[in-house]
C-alpha positions as CSV (number, residue, x, y, z in Angstrom):
1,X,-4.5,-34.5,-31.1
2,X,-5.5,-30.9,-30.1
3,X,-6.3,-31.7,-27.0
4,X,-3.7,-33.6,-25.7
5,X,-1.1,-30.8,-27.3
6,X,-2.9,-28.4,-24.8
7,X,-2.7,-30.5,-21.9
8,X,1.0,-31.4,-22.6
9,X,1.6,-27.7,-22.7
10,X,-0.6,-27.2,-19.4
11,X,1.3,-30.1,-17.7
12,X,4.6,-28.7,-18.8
13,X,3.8,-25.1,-17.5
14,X,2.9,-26.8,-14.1
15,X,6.2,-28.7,-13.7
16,X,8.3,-25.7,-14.8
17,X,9.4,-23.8,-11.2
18,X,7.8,-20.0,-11.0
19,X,10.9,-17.6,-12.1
20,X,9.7,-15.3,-9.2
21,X,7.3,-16.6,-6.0
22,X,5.6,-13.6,-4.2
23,X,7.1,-13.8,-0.6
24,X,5.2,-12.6,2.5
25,X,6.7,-9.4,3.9
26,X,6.1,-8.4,7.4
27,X,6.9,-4.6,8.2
28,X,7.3,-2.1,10.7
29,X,8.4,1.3,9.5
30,X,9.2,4.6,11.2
31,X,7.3,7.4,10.8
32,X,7.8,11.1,9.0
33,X,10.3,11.5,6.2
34,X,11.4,8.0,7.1
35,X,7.9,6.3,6.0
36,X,8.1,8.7,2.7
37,X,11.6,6.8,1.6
38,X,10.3,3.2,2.9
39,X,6.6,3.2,1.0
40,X,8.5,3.9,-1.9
41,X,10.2,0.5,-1.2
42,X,7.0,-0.6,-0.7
43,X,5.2,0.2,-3.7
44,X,8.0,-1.2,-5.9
45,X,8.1,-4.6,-3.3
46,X,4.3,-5.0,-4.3
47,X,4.3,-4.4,-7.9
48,X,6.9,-7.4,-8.4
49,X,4.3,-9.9,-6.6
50,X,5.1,-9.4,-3.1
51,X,2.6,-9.5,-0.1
52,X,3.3,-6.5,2.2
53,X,2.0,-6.2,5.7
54,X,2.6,-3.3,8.5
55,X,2.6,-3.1,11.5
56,X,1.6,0.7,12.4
57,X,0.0,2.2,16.1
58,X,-3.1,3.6,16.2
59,X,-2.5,6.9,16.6
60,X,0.2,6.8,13.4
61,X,0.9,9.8,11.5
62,X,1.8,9.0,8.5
63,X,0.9,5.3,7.8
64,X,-2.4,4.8,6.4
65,X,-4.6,1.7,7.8
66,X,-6.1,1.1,4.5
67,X,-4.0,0.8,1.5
68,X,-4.4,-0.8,-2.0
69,X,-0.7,-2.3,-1.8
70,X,-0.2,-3.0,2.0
71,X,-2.5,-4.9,4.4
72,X,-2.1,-3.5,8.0
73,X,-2.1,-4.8,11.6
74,X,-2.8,-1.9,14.1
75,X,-1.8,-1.9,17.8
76,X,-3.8,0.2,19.9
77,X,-2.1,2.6,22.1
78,X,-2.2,5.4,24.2
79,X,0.5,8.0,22.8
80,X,3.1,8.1,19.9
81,X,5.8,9.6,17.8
82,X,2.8,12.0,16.4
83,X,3.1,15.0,14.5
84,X,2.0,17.2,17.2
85,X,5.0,15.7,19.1
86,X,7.7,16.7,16.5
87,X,5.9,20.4,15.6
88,X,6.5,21.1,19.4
89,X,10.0,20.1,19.8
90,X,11.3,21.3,16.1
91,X,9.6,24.8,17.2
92,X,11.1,25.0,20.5
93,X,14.7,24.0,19.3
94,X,14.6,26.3,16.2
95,X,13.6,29.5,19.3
96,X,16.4,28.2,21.3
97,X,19.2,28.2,18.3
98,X,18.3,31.4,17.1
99,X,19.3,33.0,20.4
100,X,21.9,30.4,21.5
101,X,25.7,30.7,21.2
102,X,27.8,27.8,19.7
103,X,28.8,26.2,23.2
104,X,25.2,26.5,24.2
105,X,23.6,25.0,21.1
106,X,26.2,22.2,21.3
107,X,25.3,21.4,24.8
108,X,21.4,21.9,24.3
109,X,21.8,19.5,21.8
110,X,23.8,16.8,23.2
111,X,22.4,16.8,27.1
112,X,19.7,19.2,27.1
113,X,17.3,17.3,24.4
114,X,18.2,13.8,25.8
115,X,15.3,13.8,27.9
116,X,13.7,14.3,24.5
117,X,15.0,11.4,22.7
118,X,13.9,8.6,25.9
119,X,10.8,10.1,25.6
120,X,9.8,9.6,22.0
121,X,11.9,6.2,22.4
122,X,9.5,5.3,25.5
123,X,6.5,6.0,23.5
124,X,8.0,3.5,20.9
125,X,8.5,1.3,23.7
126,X,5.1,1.3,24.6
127,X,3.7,1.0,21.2
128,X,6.1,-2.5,20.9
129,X,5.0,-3.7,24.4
130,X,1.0,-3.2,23.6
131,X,1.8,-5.5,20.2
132,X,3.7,-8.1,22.0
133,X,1.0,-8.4,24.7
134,X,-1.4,-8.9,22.3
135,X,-1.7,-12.6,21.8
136,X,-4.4,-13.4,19.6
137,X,-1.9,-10.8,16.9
138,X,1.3,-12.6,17.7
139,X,-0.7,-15.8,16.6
140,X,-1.8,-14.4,13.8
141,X,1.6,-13.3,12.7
142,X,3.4,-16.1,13.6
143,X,0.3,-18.2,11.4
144,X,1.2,-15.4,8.4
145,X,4.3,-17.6,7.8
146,X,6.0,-14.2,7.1
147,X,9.9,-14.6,5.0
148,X,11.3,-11.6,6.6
149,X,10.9,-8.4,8.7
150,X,12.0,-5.2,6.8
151,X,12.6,-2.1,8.9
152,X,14.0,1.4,9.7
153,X,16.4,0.3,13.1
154,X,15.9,3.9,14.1
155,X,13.4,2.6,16.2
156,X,13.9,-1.0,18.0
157,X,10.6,-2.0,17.4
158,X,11.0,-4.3,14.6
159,X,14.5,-5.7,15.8
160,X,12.5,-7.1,18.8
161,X,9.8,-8.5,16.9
162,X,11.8,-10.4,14.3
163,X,13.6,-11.9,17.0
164,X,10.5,-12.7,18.6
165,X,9.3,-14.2,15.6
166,X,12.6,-15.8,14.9
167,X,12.8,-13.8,10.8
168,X,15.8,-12.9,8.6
169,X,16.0,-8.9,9.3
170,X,16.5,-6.4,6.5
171,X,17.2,-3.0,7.2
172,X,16.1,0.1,5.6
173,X,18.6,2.6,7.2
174,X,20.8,5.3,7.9
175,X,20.3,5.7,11.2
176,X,20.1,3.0,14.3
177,X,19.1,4.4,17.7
178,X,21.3,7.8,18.2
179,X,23.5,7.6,15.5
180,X,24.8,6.8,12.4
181,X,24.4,3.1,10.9
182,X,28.0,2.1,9.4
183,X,29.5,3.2,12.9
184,X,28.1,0.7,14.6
185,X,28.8,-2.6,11.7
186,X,31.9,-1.5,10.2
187,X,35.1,-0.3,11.1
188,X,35.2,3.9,11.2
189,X,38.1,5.3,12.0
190,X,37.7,8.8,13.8
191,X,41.0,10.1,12.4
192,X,39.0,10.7,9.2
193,X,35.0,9.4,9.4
194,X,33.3,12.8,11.0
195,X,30.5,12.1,13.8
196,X,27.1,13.3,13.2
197,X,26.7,16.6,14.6
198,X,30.8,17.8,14.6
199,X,30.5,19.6,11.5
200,X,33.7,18.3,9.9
201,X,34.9,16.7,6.4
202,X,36.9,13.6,6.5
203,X,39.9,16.0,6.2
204,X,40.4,17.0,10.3
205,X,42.7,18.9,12.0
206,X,44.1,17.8,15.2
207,X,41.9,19.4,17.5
208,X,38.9,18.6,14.9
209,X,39.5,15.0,15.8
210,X,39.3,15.9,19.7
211,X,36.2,17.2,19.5
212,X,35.3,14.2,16.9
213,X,36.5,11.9,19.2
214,X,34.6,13.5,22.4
215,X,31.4,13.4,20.0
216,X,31.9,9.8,19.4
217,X,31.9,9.1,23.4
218,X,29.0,11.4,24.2
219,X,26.9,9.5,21.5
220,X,27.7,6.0,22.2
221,X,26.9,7.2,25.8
222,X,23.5,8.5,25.4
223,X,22.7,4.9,22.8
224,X,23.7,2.9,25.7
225,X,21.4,4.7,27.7
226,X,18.3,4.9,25.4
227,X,18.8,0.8,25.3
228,X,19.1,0.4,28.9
229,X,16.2,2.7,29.5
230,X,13.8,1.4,27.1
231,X,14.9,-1.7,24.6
232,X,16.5,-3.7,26.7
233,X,13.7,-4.0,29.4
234,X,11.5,-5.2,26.5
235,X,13.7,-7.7,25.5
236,X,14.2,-9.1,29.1
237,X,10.2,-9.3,29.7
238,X,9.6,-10.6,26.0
239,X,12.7,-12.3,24.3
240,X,14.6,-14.0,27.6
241,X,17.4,-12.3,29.8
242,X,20.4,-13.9,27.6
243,X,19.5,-11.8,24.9
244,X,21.5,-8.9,24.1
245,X,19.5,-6.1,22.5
246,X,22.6,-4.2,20.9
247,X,23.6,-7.6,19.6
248,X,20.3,-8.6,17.9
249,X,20.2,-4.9,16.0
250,X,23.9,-5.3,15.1
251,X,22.5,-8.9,13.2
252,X,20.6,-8.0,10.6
253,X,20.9,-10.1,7.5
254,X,21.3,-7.0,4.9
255,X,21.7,-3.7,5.6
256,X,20.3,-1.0,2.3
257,X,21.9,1.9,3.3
258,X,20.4,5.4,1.9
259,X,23.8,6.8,0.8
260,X,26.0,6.0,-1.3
261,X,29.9,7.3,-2.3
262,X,29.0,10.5,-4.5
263,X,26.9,11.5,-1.5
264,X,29.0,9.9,1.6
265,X,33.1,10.5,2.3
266,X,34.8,7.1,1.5
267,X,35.5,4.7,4.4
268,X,35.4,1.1,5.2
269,X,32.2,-0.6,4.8
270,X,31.1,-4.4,5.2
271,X,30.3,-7.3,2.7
272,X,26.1,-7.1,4.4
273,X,25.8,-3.6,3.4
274,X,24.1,-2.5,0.1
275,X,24.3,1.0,-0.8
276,X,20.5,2.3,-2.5
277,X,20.9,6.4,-2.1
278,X,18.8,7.9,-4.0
279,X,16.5,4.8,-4.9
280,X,13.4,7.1,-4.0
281,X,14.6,9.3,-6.5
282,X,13.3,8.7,-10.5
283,X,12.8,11.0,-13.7
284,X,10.2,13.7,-13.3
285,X,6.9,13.8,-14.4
286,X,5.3,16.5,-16.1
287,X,4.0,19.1,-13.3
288,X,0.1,20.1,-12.4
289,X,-1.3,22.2,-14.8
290,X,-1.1,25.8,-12.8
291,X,2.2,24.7,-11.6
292,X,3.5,24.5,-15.3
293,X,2.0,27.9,-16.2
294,X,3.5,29.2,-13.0
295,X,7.0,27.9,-14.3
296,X,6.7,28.7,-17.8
297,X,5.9,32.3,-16.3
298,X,9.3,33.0,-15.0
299,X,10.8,33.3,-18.8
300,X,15.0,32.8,-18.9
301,X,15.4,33.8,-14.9
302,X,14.0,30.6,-14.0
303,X,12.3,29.3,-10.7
304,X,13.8,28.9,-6.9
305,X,12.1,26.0,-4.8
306,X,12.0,26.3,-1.2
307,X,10.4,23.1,1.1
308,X,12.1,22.3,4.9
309,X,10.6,19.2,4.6
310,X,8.2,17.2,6.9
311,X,8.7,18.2,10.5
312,X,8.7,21.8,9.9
313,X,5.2,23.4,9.1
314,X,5.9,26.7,9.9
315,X,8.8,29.1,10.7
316,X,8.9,31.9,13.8
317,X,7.2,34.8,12.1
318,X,10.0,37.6,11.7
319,X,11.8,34.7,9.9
320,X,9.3,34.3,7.2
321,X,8.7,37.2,6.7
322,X,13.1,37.9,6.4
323,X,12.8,35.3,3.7
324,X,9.3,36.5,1.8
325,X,11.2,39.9,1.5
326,X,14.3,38.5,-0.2
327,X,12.3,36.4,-2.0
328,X,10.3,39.5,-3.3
329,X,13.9,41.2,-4.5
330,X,15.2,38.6,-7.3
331,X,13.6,38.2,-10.9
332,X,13.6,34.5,-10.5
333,X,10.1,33.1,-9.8
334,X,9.3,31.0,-6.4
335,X,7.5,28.1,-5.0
336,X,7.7,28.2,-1.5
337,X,5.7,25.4,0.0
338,X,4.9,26.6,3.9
339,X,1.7,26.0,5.9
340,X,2.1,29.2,8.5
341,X,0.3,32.5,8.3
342,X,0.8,34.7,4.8
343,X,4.1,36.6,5.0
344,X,3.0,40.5,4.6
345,X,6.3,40.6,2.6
346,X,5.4,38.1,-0.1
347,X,6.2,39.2,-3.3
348,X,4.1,38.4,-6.6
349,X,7.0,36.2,-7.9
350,X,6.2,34.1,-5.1
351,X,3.5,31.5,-4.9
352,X,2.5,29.4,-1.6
353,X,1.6,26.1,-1.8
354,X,0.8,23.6,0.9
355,X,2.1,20.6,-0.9
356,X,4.9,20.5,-3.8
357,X,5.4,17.6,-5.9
358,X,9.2,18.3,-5.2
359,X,10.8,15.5,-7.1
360,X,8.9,16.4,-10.7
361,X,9.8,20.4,-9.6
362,X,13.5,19.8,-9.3
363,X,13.7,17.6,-12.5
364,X,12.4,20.6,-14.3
365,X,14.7,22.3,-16.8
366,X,13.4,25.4,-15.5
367,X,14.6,25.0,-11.9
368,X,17.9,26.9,-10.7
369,X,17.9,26.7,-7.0
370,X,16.3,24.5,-4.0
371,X,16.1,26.3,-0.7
372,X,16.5,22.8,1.5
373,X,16.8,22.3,5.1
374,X,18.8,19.3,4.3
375,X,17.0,16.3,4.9
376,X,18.5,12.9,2.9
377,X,15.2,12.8,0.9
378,X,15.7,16.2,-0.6
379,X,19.4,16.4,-0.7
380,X,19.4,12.9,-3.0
381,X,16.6,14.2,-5.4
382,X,19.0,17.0,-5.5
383,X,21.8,15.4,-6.6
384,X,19.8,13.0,-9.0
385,X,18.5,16.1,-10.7
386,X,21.9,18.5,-10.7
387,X,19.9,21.3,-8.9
388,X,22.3,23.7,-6.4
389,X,21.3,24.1,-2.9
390,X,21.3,27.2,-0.2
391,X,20.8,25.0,3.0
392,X,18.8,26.1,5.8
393,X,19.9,22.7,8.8
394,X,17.8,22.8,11.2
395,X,18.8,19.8,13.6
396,X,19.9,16.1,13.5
397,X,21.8,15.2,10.3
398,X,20.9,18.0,8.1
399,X,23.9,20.5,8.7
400,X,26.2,17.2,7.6
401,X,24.2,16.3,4.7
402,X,24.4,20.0,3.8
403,X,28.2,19.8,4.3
404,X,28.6,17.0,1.7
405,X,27.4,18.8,-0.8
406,X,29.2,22.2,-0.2
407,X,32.2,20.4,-0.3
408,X,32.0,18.8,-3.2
409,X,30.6,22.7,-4.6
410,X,27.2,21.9,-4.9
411,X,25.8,23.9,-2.1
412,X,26.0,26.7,0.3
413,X,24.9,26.6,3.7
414,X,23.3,29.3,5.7
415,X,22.7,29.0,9.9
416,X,19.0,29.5,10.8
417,X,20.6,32.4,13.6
418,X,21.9,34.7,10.5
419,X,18.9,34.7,8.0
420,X,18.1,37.7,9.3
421,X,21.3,39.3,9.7
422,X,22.5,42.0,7.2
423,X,20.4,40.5,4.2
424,X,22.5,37.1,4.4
425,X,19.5,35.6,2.6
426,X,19.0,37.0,-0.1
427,X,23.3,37.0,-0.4
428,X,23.3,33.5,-0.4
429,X,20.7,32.5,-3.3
430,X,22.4,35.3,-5.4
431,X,25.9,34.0,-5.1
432,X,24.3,30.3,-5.8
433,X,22.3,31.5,-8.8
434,X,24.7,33.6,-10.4
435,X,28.1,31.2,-9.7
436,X,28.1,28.9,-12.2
437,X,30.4,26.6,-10.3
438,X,27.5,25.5,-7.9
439,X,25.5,24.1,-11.0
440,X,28.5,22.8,-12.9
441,X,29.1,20.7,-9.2
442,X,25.4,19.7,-8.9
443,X,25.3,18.6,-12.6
444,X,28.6,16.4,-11.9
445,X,27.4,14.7,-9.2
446,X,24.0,13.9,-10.9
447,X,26.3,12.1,-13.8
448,X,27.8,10.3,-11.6
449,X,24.9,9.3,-9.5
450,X,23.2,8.2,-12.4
451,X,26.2,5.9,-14.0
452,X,25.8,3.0,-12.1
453,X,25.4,-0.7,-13.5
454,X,22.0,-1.4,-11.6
455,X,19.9,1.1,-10.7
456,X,19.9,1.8,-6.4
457,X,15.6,0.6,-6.2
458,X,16.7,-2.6,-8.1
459,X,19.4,-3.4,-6.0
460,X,17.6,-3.2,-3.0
461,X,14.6,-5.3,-4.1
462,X,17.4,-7.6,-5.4
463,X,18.6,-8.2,-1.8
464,X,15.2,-8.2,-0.3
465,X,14.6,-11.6,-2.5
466,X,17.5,-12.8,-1.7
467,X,17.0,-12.8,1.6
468,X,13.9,-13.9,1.4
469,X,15.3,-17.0,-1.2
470,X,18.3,-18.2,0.8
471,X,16.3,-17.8,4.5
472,X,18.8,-15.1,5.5
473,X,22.0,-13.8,4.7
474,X,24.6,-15.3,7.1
475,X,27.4,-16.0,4.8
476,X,27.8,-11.8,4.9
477,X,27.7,-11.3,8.6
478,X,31.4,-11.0,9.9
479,X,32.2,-12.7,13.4
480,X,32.9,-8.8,14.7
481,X,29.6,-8.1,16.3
482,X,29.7,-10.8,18.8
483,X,33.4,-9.8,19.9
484,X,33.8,-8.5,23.1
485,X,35.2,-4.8,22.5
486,X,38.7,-5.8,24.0
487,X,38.4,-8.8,21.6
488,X,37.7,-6.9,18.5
489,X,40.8,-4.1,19.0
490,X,42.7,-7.4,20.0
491,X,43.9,-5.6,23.4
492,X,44.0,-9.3,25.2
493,X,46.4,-10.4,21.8
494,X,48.4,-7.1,22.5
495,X,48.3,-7.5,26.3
496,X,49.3,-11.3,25.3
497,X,51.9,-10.5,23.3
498,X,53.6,-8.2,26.1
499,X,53.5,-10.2,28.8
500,X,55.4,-12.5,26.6
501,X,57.9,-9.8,25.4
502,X,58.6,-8.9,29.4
503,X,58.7,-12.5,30.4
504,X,61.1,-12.7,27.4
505,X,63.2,-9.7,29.2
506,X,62.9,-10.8,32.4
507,X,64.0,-14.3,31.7
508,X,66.9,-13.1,30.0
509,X,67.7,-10.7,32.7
510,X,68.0,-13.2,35.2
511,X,69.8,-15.7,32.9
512,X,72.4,-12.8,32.8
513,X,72.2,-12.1,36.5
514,X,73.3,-16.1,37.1
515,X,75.3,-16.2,34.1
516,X,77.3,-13.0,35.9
517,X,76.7,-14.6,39.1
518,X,78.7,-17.9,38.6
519,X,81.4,-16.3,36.6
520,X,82.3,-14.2,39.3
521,X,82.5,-17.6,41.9
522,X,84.4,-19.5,39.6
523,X,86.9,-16.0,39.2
524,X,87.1,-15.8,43.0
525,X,87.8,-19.6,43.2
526,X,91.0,-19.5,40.5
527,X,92.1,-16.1,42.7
């Protein structure tokens, strides 16, 4: 009797469907503080079953070939997106700003570093050419019986090759190719959805529209380009010469954006876009043990955090040493993590540290103040922890994700030309630390961060399995990404519509002219 209870049991537990079936994940992830936000994706993918493979170049920076929760395929190749690539151009921007005038860092940045960009985008290029040439890797992933291919769209590497291997696409983004990811899928008005790189709110003047409008141009200008020149050349050799390389990134299944509406103005969004900012963030841990004396040292003044994040190691000299001696001024203790020579100005309230466990720092009761440079990594753990900023942008988006939080209170930005300047420093953290307004902000913005019904890392790894459940995600895709632009504005409808109002007036207007006409005869007959 025993015994056939316990194979009754046995038998049921095989006929019952699993709840959850690992899928088969097939990645290829960008590199820097992009790779920081996705292995935290990752990780969590992995610990709920999944099987996670990358796809990562030889000479990768950031991406590990051997890992305990990824399996990895590596293309060989001859040059990348490395670190000694960034170092050189974040150095030789942040000389060139600190000397530049407004007109000349806005053309420096917009034609000037071009170049830049279809460089690091051809070296991308190469990297996806050497793994489609490859055959005996294609086979192998096209064998894997991968669900889907999850990547950052920032490079076009992994919109190719899930076309190539005919997957659902799920995107881990912000950014697509030179610019921002809900300009591209949803409707954005410029009257009130600031460009990258303007500088504005979504509250615009008329002229602040000109320029946002002009902005707009330039940047869809220099994406056309960058496809032209690069993606679309691989998809010609590789995918087949009907196949439109704007059109394949604009069709991902799901799109998990890294913002969400405490962070980002309000504007129009799309039913395929799932909003996960701040889904890298999470509660801290206690800190290292000499970190926690270090802290515990600094009594009721507290501690100020400074990190510029991953692609700058070290600032110009006579700036460091600027921000060692303001440092060296205020009660508060610091943690300053930088990697350059020892500033002769440091102070023994500061300590330098080559690596900060930032997150667990800022969720420290003891924390007042993080010196950022603005990246959406930092500013999110910022927000998720109530801590006010003094932003130091640098380039790309981090003067606008600075801007966010200054208006909204929580921040106060400071340009890399006027650190130096009249102790504007050491003005700035002061007015931050001792304004209570900019804590009361932060601390708003954390609550309402943090009241949501799902939390932002579940919802994404919700959608992932969906995708992967359902084979895709097509029901969410609207029809406006395969409309021609003259299509989607409806100019041929308005066009249409007068050419039929003219007809209207010019059939009327000759319908007068012979209504007039035969009048007249029939008044000259009777006369």
């Amino acid at each position: 009797m025993k015994l056939i209870f316990c194979c009754s049991a046995l038998l049921l537990l095989l006929l019952i469907p699993r709840a959850c079936e690992g899928g088969n994940i097939l990645v290829f992830p960008m590199e820097g503080s992009h790779w920081v936000n996705m292995d935290i994706l990752l990780q969590a993918l992995h610990s709920r079953g999944h099987n996670i493979t990358i796809v990562r170049s030889s000479k990768s920076w950031y991406i590990k070939e051997k890992s305990s929760y990824y399996n990895a395929y590596t293309v060989q190749v001859e040059r990348s997106f490395d670190q000694k690539f960034i170092t050189e151009i974040v150095s030789s921007y942040i000389e060139f700003e600190r000397g530049a005038l407004p007109l000349e860092s806005f053309l420096h940045m917009t034609v000037g570093m071009f170049s830049t960009f279809v460089d690091a985008h051809q070296a991308v290029g190469g990297f996806v050419t050497a793994m489609l040439d490859d055959q005996e890797l294609m086979r192998n992933m096209k064998d894997s019986k991968f669900d889907l291919v999850l990547t950052d769209p920032s490079w076009g590497g992994g919109i190719i090759l899930a076309k190539y291997l005919n997957l659902p696409l799920v995107y881990n983004v912000r950014w697509l190719i030179l610019g921002e990811g809900h300009l591209a899928i949803a409707p954005s008005p410029l009257s009130y959805i600031p460009i990258t790189g303007s500088g504005y709110t979504d509250k615009m003047t008329f002229f602040h529209k000109v320029k946002n409008i002009i902005l707009h141009l330039l940047s869809q200008i220099q994406s056309e380009l960058v496809i032209k020149l690069v993606y679309q050349e691989i998809c010609d050799k590789y995918l087949g010469r009907d196949n439109d390389f704007k059109m394949l990134m604009l069709d991902a299944d799901i799109w998990l954006m890294r913002v969400d509406f405490v962070f980002e103005f309000p504007r129009p969004t799309m039913p395929n876009v799932v909003y996960m900012g701040g889904f890298h963030c999470k509660p801290a841990k206690p800190l290292p043990e000499h970190l926690e004396e270090f802290v515990q040292s600094s009594g009721e003044h507290g501690v100020i955090i400074m990190s510029l994040g991953t692609f700058v190691s070290e600032l110009p000299a006579d700036l460091t040493e600027e921000i060692a001696a303001a440092f060296a001024k205020l009660p508060q203790k610091v943690i300053w993590r930088h990697k350059g020579d020892r500033p002769a100005s440091l102070g023994n309230n500061t300590l330098i540290v080559d690596w900060m466990p930032q997150n667990d720092l800022l969720g420290h009761p003891k924390i007042k103040l993080f010196v950022a440079h603005g990246g959406t990594n930092g500013v999110q753990e910022a927000i998720y922890h109530g801590v006010p900023v003094v932003g130091l942008p640098l380039f790309f988006d981090q003067y606008d994700n600075l801007l966010r939080l200054q208006e909204r209170g929580g921040a106060k930005i400071l340009a890399i030309q006027t650190v130096d300047q009249d102790d504007n420093f050491l003005k700035a953290i002061q007015e931050v630390l001792n304004e209570p307004s900019y804590m009361m902000n932060m601390q708003r913005l954390s609550r309402l961060h943090r009241d949501q019904p799902i939390k932002p890392l579940d919802n994404a790894l919700f959608w992932i399995e969906f995708v992967m459940r359902h084979k895709g995600a097509a029901h969410l895709k609207a029809e406006s990404y395969r409309m021609p632009w003259y299509s989607y504005h409806s100019v041929d409808v308005f066009l249409f519509l007068a050419g039929v109002f003219i007809l209207m007036l010019f059939t009327t207007f000759i319908f007068m002219r012979c209504l007039y006409t035969a009048v007249c005869k029939h008044k000259v007959k009777r006369d």
